[in-house]
N, C-alpha and C positions, 0 to 999 in steps of 0.2 A: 573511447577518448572523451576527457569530458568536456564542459564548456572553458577552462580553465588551461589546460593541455592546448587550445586551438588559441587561445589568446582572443576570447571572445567576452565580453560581459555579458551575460546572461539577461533577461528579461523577468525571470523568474525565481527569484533568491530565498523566498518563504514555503513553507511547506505543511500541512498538517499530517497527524498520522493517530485519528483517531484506534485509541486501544481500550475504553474503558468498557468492553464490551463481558459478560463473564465467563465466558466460553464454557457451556454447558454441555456443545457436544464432548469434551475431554474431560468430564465428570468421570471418574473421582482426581486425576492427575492435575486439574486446574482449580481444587476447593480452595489452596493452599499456595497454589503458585498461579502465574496467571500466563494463560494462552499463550500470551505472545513472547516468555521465556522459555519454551520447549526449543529445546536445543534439536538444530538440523543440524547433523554430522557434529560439529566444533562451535558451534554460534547459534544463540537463539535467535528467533524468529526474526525478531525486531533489528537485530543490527542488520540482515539484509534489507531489510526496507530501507533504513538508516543511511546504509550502505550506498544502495543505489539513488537515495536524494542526491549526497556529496558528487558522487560522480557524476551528475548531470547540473552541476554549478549551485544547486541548493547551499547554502550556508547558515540558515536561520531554520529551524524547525519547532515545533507546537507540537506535541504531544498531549493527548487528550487523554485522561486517565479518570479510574475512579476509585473505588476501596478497594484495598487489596492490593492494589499495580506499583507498592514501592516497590519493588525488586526492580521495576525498570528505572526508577531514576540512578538505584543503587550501580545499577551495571553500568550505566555513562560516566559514572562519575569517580573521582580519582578513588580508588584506596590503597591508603597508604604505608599501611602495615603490610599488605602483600605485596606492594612493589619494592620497599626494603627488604622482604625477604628472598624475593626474587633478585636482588642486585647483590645480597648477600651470597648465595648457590650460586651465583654468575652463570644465570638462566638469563642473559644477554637478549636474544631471540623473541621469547617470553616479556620478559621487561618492556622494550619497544613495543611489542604488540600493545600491551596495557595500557602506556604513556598516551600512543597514537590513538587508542579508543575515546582517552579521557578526553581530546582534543578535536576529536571529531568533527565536529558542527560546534556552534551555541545552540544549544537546547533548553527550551525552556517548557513547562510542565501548566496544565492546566488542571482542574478537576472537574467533571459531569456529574453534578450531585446523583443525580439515578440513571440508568443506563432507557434513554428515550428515542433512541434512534439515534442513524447517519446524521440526518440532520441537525441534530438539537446539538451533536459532537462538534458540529462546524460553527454554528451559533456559540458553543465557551468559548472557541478560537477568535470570536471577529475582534476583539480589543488589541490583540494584538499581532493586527496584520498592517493597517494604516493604509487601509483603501486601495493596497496593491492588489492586482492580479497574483495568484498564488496554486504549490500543486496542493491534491491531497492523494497520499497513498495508504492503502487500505493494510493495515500491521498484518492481517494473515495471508494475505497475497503474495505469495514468491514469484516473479516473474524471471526466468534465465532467457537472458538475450545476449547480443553482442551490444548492441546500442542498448544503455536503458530504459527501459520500460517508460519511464516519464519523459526522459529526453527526448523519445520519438513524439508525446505530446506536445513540449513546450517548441518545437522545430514547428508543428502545426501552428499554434499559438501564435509565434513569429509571423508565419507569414500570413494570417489570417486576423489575428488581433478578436478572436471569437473565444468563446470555452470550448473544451475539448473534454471528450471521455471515451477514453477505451473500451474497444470492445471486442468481441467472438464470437466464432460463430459456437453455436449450443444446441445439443440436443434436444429434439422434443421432449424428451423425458425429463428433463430438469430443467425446462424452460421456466416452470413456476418460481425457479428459485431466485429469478435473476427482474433487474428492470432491464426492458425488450426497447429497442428505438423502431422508429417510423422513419424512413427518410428515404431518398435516392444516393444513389454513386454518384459523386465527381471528380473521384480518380482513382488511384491505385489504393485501395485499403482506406479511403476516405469516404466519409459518408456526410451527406447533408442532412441534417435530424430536422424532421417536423414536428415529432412529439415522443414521448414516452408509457409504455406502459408496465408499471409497477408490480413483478409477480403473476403475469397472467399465467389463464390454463394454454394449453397448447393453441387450441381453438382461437382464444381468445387474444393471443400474441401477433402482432402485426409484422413479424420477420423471426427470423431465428439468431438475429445479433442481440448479444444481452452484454448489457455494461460491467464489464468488470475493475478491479479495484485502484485503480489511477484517472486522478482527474484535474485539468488545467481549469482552476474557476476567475471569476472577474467579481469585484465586491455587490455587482449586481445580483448575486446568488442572494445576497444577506436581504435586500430587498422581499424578495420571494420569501426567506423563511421566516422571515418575520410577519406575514401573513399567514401561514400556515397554521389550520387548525390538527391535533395527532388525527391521523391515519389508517391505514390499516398494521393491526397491531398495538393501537396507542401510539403509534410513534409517529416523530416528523420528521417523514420521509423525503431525502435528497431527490429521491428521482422526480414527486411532485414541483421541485424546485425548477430543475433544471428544464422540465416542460414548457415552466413560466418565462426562464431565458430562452429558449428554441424561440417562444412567441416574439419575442420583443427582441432583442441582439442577437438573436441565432445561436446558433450551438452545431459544431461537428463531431461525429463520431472516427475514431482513428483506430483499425485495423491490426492489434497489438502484429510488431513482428519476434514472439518468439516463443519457450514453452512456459506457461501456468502451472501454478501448480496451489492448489487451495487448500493451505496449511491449516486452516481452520477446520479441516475434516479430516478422522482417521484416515481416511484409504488416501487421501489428497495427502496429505504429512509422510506417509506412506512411500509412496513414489516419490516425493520432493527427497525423502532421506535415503533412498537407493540411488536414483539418479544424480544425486550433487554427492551422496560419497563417492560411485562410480568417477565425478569427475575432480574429485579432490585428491590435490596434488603429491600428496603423502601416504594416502590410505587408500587410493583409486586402482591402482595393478593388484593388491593383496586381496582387495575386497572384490575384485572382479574375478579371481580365483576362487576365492570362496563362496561365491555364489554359483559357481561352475561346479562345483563338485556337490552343491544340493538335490536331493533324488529330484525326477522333474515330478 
């Protein structure tokens, strides 16, 4: 249900969604198209993230983009030779679907001249946020919940009035891949962050929660990146940032409730297109026969 369904006004109305990223792990499938239009089941990537901003009261979204990434303003945006041809076939069904996409959110498009990181992605965005509090949801991150993914942030947010970042627990074995928090429990899937660690080895990881790709920030993040020198990788890294809020206004970690699935990697894209065909409403009984009669 979202903020709008409850007759609530939301706290949280802006949103980023950096995408300018050039997703080299889907080389050769992303030279030409970009990451975040690989279609899962029926919809590329991006309209679930999309997706789940609106339903959790977002109405303004920032899209972070960089060469290559017209195809996603292309996909928001009306076209209108296909919707006359669809109204033409009286493909009824079809037509609404399209209408309702163009209308979506307001969206509006930024550009990251080189791709510098998390950070430098949220820095194009600060012009046009206007010193609110805002989410940012990460384009290859599918999160399947019943509550959305952000939503259970910005509920945080509410009653804390802190930043918030999702997180999980992770493997040691791919702890490297993730920024790791410091912090204690103060409730149910709520964590107090003392600090962050960016990428460690296992050893070197100060918990096994690692931040994943949803996050409730306050315009104090901009503060912080705007002291930032690049990082590891050259790049200006968010989670350096978010250290710098733990220090000075706090920062809690929130305990995602549901399943991930990290679309940005084959085997992760993998599972997200089994599992959401499985539960997609048209193709879910046929396609779960069909995966039954595969040798095991």
């Amino acid at each position: 249900m979202s903020h709008q369904d409850r007759g609530v006004v939301p706290t949280i109305t802006k949103a980023v969604i950096p995408a300018a990223g050039l997703g080299t792990r889907f080389l050769p499938a992303t030279k030409a198209s970009p990451k975040e239009m690989l279609p899962l089941v029926d919809k590329p990537i991006i309209q679930y993230v999309v997706e789940e901003a609106v339903a959790s009261g977002i109405t303004e979204i920032i899209i972070v983009t960089g060469r290559g990434k017209r195809a996603i303003e292309d996909h928001f945006d009306a076209a209108v030779e296909l919707e006359h041809t669809l109204k033409a076939n009286g493909k009824v069904k079809l037509l609404k679907g399209m209408q309702q996409l163009n209308r979506i959110a307001n969206i509006c498009y930024v550009r990251q001249p080189s791709p510098k990181g998390l950070g430098d992605a949220i820095l194009c965005a600060e012009p046009f946020l206007s010193g609110e509090p805002f989410a940012v949801l990460l384009g290859d991150d599918i999160i399947d919940s019943r509550v959305p993914a952000i939503a259970q942030l910005i509920a945080v947010y509410e009653q804390f009035h802190r930043p918030v970042v999702a997180i999980q627990p992770v493997p040691a074995s791919e702890i490297h891949r993730y920024g790791v928090i410091k912090g204690r429990q103060a409730a149910r899937n709520l964590y107090d962050v003392s600090a962050l660690v960016e990428k460690p080895t296992p050893s070197q990881a100060p918990s096994r929660l690692g931040i994943v790709g949803r996050y409730i920030l306050t315009p104090t993040i901009f503060t912080w990146l705007h002291r930032l020198k690049p990082g590891r990788g050259g790049e200006i890294q968010l989670t350096d940032a978010l250290s710098g809020c733990a220090s000075t206004e706090g920062l809690y970690g929130w305990k995602l409730v549901g399943q991930r699935y990290d679309a940005g990697d084959k085997l992760g894209f993998l599972k997200a297109t089994v599992e959401l065909g499985l539960k997609h409403a048209e193709l879910g009984a046929a396609f779960r026969r069909y995966l039954r009669r595969l040798p095991a």
